[in-house]
C-alpha positions as CSV (number, residue, x, y, z in Angstrom):
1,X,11.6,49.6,-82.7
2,X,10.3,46.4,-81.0
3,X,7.4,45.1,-83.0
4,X,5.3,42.5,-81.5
5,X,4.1,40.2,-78.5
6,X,6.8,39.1,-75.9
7,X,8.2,36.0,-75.4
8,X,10.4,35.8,-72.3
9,X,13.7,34.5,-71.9
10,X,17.5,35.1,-72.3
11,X,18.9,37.8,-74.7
12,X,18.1,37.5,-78.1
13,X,18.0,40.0,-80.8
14,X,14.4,42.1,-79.3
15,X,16.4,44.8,-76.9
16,X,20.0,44.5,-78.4
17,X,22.2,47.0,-77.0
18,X,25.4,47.6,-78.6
19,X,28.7,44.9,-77.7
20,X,30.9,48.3,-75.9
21,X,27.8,48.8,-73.9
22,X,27.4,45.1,-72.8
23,X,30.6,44.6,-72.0
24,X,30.5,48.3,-70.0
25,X,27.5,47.4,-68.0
26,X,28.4,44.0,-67.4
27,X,31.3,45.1,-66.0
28,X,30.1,47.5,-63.4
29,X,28.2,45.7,-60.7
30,X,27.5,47.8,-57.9
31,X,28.6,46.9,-54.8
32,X,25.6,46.8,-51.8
33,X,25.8,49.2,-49.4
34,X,26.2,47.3,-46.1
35,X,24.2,48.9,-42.7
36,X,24.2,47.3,-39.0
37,X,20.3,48.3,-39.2
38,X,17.3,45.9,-40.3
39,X,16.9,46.5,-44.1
40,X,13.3,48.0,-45.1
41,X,10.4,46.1,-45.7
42,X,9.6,45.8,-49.4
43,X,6.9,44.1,-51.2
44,X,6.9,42.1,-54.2
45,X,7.4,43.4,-57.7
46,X,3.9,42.1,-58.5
47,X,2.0,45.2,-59.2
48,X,-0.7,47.1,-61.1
49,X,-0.7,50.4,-62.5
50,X,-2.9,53.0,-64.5
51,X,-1.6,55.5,-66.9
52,X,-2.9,57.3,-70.0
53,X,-2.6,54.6,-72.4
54,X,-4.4,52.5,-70.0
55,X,-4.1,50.1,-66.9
56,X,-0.7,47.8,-66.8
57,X,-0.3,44.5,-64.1
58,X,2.9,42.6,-63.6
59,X,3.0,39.1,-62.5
60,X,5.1,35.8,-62.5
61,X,4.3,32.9,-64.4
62,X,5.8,30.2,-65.4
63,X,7.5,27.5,-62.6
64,X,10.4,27.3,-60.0
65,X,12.8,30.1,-59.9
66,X,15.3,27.7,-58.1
67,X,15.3,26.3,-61.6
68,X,15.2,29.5,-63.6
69,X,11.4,28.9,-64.7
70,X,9.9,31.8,-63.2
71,X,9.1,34.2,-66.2
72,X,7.9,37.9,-65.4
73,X,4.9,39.3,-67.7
74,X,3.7,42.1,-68.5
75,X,0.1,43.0,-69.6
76,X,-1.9,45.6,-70.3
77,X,-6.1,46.8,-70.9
78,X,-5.7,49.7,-72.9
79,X,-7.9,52.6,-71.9
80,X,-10.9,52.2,-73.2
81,X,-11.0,48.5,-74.0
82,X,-12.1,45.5,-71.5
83,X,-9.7,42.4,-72.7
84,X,-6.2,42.5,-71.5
85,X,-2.4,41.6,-73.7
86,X,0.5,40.7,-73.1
87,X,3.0,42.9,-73.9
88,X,6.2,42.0,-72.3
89,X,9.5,43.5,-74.1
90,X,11.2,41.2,-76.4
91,X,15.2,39.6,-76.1
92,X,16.0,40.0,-72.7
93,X,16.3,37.7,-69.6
94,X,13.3,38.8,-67.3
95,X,13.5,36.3,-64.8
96,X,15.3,38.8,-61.9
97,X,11.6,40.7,-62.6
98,X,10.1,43.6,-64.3
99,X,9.6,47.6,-62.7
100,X,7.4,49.7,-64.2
101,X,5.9,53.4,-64.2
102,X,4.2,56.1,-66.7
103,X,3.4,59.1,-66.8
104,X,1.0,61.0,-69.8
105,X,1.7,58.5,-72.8
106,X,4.7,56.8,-72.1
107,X,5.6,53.8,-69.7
108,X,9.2,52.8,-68.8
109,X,10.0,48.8,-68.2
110,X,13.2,48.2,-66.3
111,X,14.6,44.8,-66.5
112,X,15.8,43.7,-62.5
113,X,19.7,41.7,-63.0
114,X,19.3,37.9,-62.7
115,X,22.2,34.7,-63.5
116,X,24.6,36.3,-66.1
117,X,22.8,39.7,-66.3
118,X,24.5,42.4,-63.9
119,X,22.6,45.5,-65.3
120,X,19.5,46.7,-66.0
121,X,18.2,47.1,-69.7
122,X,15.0,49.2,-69.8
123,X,12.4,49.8,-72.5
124,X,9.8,52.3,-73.1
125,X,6.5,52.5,-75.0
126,X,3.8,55.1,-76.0
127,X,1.5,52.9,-77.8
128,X,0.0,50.5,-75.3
129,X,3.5,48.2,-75.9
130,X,2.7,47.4,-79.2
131,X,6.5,49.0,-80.0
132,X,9.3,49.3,-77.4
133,X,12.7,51.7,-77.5
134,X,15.7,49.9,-76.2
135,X,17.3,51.8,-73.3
136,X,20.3,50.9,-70.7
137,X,21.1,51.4,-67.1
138,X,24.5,50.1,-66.5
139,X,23.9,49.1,-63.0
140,X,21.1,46.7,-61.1
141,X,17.4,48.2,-60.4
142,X,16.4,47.8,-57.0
143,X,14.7,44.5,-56.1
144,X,11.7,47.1,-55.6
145,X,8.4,48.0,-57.2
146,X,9.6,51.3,-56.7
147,X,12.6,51.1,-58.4
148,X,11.3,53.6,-61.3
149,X,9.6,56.8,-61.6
150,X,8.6,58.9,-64.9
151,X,7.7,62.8,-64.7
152,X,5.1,64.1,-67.2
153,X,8.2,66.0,-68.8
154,X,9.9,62.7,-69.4
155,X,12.3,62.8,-66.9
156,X,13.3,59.2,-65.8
157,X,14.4,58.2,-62.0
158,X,16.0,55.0,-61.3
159,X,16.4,53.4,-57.4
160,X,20.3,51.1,-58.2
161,X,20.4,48.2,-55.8
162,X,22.8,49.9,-53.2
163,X,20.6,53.2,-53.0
164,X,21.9,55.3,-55.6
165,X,20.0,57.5,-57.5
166,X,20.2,58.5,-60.8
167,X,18.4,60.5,-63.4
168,X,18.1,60.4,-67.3
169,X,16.5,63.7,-68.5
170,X,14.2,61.8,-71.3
171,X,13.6,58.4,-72.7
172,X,16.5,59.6,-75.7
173,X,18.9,60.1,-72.7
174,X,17.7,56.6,-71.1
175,X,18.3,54.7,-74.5
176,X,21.7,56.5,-74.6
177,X,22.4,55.5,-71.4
178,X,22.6,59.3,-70.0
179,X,22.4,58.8,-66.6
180,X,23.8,61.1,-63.8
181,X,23.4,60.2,-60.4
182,X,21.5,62.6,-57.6
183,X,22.3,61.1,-54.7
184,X,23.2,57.9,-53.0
185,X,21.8,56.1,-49.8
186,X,24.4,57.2,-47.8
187,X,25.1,60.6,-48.7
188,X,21.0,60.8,-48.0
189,X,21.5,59.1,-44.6
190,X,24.2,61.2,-43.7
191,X,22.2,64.2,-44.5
192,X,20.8,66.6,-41.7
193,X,17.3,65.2,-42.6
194,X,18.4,61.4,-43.3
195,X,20.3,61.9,-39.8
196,X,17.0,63.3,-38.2
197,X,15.1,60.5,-39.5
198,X,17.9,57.4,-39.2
199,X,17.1,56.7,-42.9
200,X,17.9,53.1,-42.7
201,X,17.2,52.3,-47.1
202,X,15.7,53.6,-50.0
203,X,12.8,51.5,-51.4
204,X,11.2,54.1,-53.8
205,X,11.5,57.1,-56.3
206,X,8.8,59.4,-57.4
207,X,8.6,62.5,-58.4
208,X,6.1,65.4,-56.4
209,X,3.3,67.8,-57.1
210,X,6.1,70.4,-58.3
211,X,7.9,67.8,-60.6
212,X,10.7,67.3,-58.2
213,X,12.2,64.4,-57.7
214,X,11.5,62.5,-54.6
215,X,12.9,59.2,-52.6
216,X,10.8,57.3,-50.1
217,X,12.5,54.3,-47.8
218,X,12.6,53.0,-44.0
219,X,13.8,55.0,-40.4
220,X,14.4,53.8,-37.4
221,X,13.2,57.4,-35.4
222,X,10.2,56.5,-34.0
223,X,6.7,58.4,-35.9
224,X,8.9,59.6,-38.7
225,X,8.4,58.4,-42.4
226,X,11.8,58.5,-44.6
227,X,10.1,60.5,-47.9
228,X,12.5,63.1,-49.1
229,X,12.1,65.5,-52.3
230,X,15.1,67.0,-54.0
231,X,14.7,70.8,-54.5
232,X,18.0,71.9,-56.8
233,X,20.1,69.0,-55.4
234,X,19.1,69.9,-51.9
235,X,17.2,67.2,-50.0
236,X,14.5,68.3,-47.9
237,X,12.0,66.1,-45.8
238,X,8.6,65.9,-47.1
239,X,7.4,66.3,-43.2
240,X,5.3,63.0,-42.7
241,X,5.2,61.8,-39.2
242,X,3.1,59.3,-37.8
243,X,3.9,60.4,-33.6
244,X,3.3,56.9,-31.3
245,X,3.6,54.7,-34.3
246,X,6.9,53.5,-33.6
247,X,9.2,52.4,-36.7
248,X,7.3,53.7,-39.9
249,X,8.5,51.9,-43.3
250,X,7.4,53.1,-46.5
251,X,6.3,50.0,-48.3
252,X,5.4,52.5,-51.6
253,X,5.1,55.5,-53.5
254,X,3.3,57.1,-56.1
255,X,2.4,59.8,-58.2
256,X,-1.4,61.3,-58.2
257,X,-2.2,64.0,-60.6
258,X,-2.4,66.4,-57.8
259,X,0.5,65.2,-55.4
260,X,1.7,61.9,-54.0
261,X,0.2,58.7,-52.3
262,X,2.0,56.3,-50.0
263,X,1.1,52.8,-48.4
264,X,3.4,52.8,-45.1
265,X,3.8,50.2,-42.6
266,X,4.0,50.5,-38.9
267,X,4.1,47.4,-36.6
268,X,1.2,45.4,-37.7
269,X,-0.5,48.7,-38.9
270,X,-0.8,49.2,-42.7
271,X,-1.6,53.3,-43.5
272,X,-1.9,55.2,-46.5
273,X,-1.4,58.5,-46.8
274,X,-1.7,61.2,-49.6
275,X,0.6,64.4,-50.5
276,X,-0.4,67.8,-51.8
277,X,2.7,69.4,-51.6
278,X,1.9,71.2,-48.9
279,X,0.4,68.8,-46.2
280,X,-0.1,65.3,-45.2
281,X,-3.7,63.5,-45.0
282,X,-3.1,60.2,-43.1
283,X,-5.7,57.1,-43.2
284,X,-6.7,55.2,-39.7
285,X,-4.9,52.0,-39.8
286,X,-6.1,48.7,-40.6
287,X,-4.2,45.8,-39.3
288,X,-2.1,44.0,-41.7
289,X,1.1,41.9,-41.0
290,X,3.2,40.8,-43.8
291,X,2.3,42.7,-47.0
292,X,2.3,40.0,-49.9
293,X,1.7,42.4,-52.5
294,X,0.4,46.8,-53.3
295,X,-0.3,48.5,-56.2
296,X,-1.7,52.1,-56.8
297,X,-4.7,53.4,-58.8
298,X,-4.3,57.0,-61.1
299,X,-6.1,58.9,-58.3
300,X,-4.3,57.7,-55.4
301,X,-6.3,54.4,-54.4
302,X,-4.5,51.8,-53.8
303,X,-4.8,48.0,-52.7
304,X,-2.7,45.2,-50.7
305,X,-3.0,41.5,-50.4
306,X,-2.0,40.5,-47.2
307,X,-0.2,37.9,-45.7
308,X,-2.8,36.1,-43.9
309,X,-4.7,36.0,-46.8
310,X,-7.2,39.2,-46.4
311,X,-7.1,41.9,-48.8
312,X,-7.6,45.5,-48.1
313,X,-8.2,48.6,-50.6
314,X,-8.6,52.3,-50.0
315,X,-10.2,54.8,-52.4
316,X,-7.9,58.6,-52.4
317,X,-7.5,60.9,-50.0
318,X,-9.5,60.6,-46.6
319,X,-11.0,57.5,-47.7
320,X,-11.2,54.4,-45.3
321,X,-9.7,50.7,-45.5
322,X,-12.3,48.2,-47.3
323,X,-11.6,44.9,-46.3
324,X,-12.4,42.4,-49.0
325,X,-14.0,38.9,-47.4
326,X,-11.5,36.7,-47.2
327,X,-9.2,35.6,-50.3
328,X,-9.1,31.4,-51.0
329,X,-6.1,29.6,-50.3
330,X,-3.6,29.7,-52.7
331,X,-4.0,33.4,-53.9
332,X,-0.7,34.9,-55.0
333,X,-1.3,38.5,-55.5
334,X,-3.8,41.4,-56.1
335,X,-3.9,44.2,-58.6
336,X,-6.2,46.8,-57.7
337,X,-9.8,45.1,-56.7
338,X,-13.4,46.6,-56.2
339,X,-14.7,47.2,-52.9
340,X,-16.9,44.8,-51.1
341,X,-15.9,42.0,-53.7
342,X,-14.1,38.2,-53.4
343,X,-10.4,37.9,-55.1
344,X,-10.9,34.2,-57.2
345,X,-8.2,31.6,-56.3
346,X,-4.7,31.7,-57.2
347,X,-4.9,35.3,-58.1
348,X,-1.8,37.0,-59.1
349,X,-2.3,40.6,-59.2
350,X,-5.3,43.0,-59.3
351,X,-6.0,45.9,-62.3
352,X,-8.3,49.4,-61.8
353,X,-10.7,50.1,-64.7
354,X,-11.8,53.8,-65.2
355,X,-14.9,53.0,-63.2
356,X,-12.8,52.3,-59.8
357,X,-13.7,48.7,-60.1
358,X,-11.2,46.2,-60.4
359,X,-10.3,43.0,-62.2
360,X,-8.5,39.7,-60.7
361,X,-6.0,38.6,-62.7
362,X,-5.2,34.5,-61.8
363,X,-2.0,33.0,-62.7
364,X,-1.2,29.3,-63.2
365,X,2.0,28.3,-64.4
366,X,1.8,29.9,-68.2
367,X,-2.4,30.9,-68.3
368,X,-3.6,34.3,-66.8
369,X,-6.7,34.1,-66.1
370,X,-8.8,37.4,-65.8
371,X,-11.8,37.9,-63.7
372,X,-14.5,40.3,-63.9
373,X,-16.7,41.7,-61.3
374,X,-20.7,41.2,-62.7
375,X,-23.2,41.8,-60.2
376,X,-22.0,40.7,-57.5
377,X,-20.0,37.8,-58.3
378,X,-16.5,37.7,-60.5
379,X,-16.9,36.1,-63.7
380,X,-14.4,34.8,-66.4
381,X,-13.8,37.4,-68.6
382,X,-10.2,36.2,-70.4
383,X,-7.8,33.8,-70.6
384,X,-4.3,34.5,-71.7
385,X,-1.7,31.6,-72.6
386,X,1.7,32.8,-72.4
387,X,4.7,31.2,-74.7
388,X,6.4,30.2,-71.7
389,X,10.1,28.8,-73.0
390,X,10.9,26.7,-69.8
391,X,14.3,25.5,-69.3
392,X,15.9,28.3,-71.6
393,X,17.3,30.1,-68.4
394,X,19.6,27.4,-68.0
């Protein structure tokens, strides 16, 4: 086990994986897949989440990332509690960023490949990150949000940078490095329903209502939304179409704890829609532009900060778009924020309490600093330095 806070940086002794497997995994780039078609829209890796041990944010700190001084952290406000941690996993390089997702008690970290490092160590936790269990991947994450998805059962999906996906049965199999692939973007392209769609890439995995494994990406069909779920190898097309929307790209993908929720983008339209395993309920649109940053709440809210600097959040199914006034210059990123409420500047992500309120997390260079919503106006709740080590990505 892991013990302790995180300090970012190269490989030390924190997640050591055995030489044979180094030498393996760093041998076994995969090679990108390469497509005549626009590749998908994706958003940032910055990100919030909730799961049972409580609500987790991802953010960059730190400096340049020309110079290798951009640090990706991890914190979490374990259910129950107001102050926030940081809990990123020890000993290995996360500057390439962090992917994330739980389900029940245990959350799975995957580290994205960056300078020297061509695969994708993961870690997992069941205690709020106080402990992590070394795992491996020997290939590159997807430089997606989405990259990761855990069942309640413990079943582990993982999106590979040239669309493959593969599957670990539990987080034992994961830290064994027991992985066995499902499919591959092309062979899900080339499909019947990739083929009806034009899937053009993968972006996210997920698993549905039924515990079945599902994919999520971008198609160039007019009105029709690439989300696919695997049903005994066979992949089927989770039937979302958006008719006279034009190109739809799913920008992300989520479990709920009674199906699925999706932000999609079509145009300048930003839609969310929500999955019961049976039938689609769609939002109105809001207009949007460039997505900056999304995140997703335990019962399928969800939130994005948006290019031009608004920010927009939606509660679950059949709810409407909120717009937030507008965010100060110099905000980075939101993690899931209140309704009706002001991001502070240079926020970096948003984070969902229990309550459906949120709270601002602000990042500059190696200080977090958190924001709470108290009648009517955010307040300063926390602040977090983080042990930045800059210059040791060198």
């Amino acid at each position: 086990m892991i013990r302790g806070l995180a300090r970012s940086g190269l490989a030390r002794s924190g997640l050591a994986l055995s030489g044979a497997a180094l030498v393996a995994a760093c041998g076994s780039q995969t090679a990108r897949v390469v497509s005549s078609e626009p590749p998908p829209v994706t958003a940032p890796l910055s990100t919030s989440l909730v799961t049972a041990q409580g609500t987790w944010a991802i953010a960059v700190m730190g400096g340049s990332a020309a110079s290798g001084n951009n640090f990706w952290q991890l914190f979490v406000r374990p259910a129950g509690a107001s102050r926030w941690a940081l809990v990123t996993p020890q000993g290995v390089a996360d500057n390439g960023g962090l992917v994330a997702a739980g389900a029940g008690k245990s959350l799975a970290v995957g580290f994205r490949p960056s300078q020297n490092l061509a695969f994708s160590p993961l870690a997992t936790s069941t205690d709020t990150g106080r402990n992590w269990t070394p795992g491996l991947l020997d290939a590159g994450l997807a430089d997606t949000p989405g990259a990761i998805a855990v069942s309640p059962s413990g079943r582990i999906l993982a999106l590979l940078q040239d669309g493959t996906i593969q599957a670990a049965a539990t987080a034992s199999a994961a830290a064994a490095g027991q992985w066995t692939s499902l499919t591959t973007r092309n062979a899900l392209a080339a499909s019947a329903q990739g083929r009806s769609c034009g899937l053009a890439g993968v972006i996210a995995v997920s698993f549905g209502p039924n515990k079945d494994p599902m994919a999520a990406g971008s198609c160039t069909r007019p009105g029709v939304a690439g989300v696919f779920t695997d049903a005994g190898g066979t992949w089927r097309s989770a039937g979302l179409t958006l008719p006279g929307r034009g190109r739809v790209q799913v920008l992300g993908l989520a479990a709920t704890a009674g199906g699925n929720a999706a932000l999609l983008q079509a145009g300048n339209s930003l839609l969310a829609a929500w999955w019961d395993g049976t039938r689609w309920t769609v939002s109105a649109p809001v207009t949007a532009g460039r997505v900056r940053a999304l995140g997703f709440g335990a019962d399928g809210s969800a939130w994005a900060l948006l290019g031009d600097g608004r920010a927009e959040t939606i509660g679950g199914a059949g709810s409407a778009w909120q717009a937030l006034p507008p965010v100060p210059a110099g905000t980075q990123v939101l993690v899931p924020a209140g309704t009706q409420v002001l991001v502070p500047r240079d926020t970096a992500t948003l984070a969902p309490d229990a309550g459906g309120s949120y709270d601002a997390l602000a990042v500059a260079g190696a200080k977090l600093t958190v924001w709470r919503l108290a009648q009517g106006a955010w307040a300063q709740a926390q602040l977090i330095t983080v042990p930045i080590q800059y210059g040791s990505s060198g």
